[in-house]
N, C-alpha and C positions, 0 to 999 in steps of 0.2 A: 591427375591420378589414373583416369583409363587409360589415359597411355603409354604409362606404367605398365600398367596389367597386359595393355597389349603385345608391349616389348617382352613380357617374362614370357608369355605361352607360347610368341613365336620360336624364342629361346626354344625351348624344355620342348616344343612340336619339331625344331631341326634335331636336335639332339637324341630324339625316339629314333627318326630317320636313318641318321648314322647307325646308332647302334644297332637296328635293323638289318641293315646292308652289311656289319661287320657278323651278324650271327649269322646271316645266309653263305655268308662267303666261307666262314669254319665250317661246314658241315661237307666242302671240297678238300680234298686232301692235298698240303701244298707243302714242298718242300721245304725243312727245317730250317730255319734260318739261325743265321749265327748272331749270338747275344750282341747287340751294339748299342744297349742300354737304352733302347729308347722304351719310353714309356708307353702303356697302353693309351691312355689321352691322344700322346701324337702319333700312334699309328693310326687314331680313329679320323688325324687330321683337325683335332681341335684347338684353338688356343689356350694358353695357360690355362686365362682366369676360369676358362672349364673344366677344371680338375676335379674328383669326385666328391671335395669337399663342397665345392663353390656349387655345383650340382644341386646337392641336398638345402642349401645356404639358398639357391633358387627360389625350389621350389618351396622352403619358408618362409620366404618372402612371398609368394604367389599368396601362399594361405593367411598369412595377415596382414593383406592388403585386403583380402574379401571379407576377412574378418572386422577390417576397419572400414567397409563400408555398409552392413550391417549395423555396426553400433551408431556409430555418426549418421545414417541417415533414418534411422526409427527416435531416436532420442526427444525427450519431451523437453522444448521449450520452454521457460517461464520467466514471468518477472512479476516484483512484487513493488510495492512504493508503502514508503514510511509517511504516517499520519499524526494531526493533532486533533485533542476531542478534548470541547469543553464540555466540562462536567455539566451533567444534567441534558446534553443534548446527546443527539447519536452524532456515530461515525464511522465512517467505513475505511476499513482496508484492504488495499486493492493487490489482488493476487491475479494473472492471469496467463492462461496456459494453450498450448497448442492444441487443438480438438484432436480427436481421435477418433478415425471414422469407421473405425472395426469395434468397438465396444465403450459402451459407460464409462466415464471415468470415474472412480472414489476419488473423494474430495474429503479431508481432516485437517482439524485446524486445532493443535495446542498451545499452551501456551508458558511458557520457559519459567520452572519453579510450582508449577501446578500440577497437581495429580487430577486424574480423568483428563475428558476434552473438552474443548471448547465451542467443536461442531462436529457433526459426520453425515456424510453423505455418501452412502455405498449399495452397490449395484442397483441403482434408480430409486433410492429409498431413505429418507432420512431418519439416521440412528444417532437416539440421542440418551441411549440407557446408561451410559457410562458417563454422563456429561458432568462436570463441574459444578457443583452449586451454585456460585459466584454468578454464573452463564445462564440460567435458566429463565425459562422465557425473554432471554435479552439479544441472541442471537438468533442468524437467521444467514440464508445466499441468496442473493437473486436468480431463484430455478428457473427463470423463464431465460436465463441468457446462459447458463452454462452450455447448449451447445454449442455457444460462440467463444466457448474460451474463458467464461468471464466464473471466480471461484472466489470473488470478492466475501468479504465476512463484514454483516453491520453489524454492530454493538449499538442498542439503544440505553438512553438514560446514564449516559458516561458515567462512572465513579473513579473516585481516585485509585483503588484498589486495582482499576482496568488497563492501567500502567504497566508497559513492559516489552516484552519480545514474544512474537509469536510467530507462529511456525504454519506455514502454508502447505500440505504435502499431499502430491496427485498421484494416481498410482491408475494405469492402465496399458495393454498391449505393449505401451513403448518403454515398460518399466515405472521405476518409482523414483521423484523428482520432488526437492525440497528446496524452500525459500523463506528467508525468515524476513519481518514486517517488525520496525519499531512502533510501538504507540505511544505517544507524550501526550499526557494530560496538562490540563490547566483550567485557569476561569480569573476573570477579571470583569470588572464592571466600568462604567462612566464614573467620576469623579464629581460631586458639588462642593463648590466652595463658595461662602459666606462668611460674614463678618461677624465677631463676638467682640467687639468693640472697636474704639476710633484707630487705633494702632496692630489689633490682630484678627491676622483670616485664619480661617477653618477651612481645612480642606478634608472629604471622606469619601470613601467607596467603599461598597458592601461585601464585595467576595473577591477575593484573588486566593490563586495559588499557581504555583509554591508561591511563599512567604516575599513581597517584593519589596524593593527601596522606596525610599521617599526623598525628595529632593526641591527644595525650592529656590529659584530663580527670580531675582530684580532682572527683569527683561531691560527696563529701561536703563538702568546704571551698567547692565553687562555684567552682573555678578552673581554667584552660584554659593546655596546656604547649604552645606550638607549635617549630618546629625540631627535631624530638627525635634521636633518632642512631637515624639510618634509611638501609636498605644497600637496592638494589633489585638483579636477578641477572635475566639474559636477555632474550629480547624480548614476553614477555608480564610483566614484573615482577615477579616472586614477591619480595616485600616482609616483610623482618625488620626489627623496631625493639624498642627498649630504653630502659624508663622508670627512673635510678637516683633514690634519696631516698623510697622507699616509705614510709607510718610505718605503725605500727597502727592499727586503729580506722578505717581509712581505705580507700571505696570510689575506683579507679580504671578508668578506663574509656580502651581504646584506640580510636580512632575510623579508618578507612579509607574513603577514595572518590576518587569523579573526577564529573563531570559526569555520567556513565550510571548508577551504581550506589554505593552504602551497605554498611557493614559495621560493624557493632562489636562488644569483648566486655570483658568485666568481670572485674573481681579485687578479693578483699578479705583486708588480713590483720590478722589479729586474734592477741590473747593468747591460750594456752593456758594452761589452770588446772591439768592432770595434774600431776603429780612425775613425774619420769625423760622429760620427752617434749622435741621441739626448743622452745626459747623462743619460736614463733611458729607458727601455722598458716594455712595459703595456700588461699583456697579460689575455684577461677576461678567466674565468675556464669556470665550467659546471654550469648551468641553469637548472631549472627543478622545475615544480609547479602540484601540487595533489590535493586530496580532503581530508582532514583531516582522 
């Protein structure tokens, strides 16, 4: 690109020159010359593409090439990353931006279908008169790293309601720059299963959301039981289901989820060999629930 710019001035600097040299030479009185049509351009000895439009065409170019590096070289950098927050715990999203070493940056953060904000932070001072009810006392930045850039937003104590699209937007010297951050909620828990008789297990967890399937598996036969009798209670789902036709010998596995998060756990019931004990022995396996 500078050398660009260098090519155009030395242009537009030979070009003064001629002209120069052709206005000192008119003010000598020189014998009329006969019309042979030639143009002012190639008396002056120029090529074409110098003709008075390409001239002006020049020097517009000159100006916005300086114009584009103005813009492109003050421009604020940023990026933003999409999060997940289970409910009841915090979570941060991460915005972060190129410092600015001529003034404070404002830092504003709404949030997409909300009226007021969600945070503000402007000229070194946090303003929060306008803020959201939703948000109150749940937000917060980490001011001790905003001069490195950092405009992150934590949400404590997740709610479902805290779902959605929000809007990251820095405003200083180099202009004003915006980036939007999804937040997906969820919650899910570990999974117990027990036995409510010789042939059915019980499997439950206490909260998920959204609303997840249920599905159970004979591990040992290789086979998959869907629809099962499955009862969901409240609005985070605390989810009970019930597998009947157990046999012996046979591992069973309760599976739980939804798009955000996994859970399953295991049971086996086997023959007992004692004298005097129940005809069967129950014994649950391993349990264990993630984030997708």
């Amino acid at each position: 690109m500078a050398g660009h710019v260098d090519t155009v001035y030395q242009m537009i600097q030979g070009l003064d020159q001629r002209l120069s040299a052709q206005e000192e030479a008119s003010r000598d009185p020189q014998p009329q010359e006969a019309s042979s049509g030639v143009s002012p351009e190639q008396k002056l000895n120029l090529p074409d593409r110098f003709s008075g439009n390409s001239i002006v065409i020049i020097i517009a170019l000159a100006l916005a090439l300086g114009l584009g590096f103005s813009v492109v070289g003050h421009k604020t950098h940023m990026t933003t990353v999409n999060a997940l927050g289970l409910i009841g715990n915090n979570v941060t999203l991460s915005c972060t931006f190129t410092h600015d070493e001529k003034e404070s940056s404002n830092i504003l953060w709404r949030k997409e279908g909300e009226t007021g904000i969600v945070y503000k932070y402007k000229n070194g001072n946090i303003s929060l008169t306008d803020q959201n009810e939703l948000f109150k006392h749940r937000t917060s930045l980490f001011l001790e790293e905003l001069a490195a850039g950092n405009a992150s937003l934590q949400i404590t104590n997740v709610q479902i309601t805290d779902a959605g699209v929000y809007y990251c937007i820095i405003t200083n010297s180099k202009g004003r720059e915006q980036h939007n951050a999804t937040l997906k909620v969820g919650a899910f828990t570990e999974v117990t299963v027990t036995n409510t008789s010789e042939t059915t297990i019980h499997c439950d967890s206490l909260t998920w959301y959204p609303e997840p399937t249920v599905t159970w598996l004979n591990v040992t036969a290789g086979s998959v039981f869907t629809n099962p009798n499955t009862t969901y209670s409240n609005s985070t789902y605390e989810t009970n289901t019930n597998f009947s036709g157990a046999m012996n010998d046979m591992k069973y596995r309760c599976v739980i989820q939804n798009y955000l998060a996994h859970a399953e756990g295991d049971a086996l019931f086997t023959d007992v060999i004692a004298p005097n004990t129940a005809p069967y022995t129950f014994r649950g396996g391993r349990e264990r629930a993630t984030w997708m």
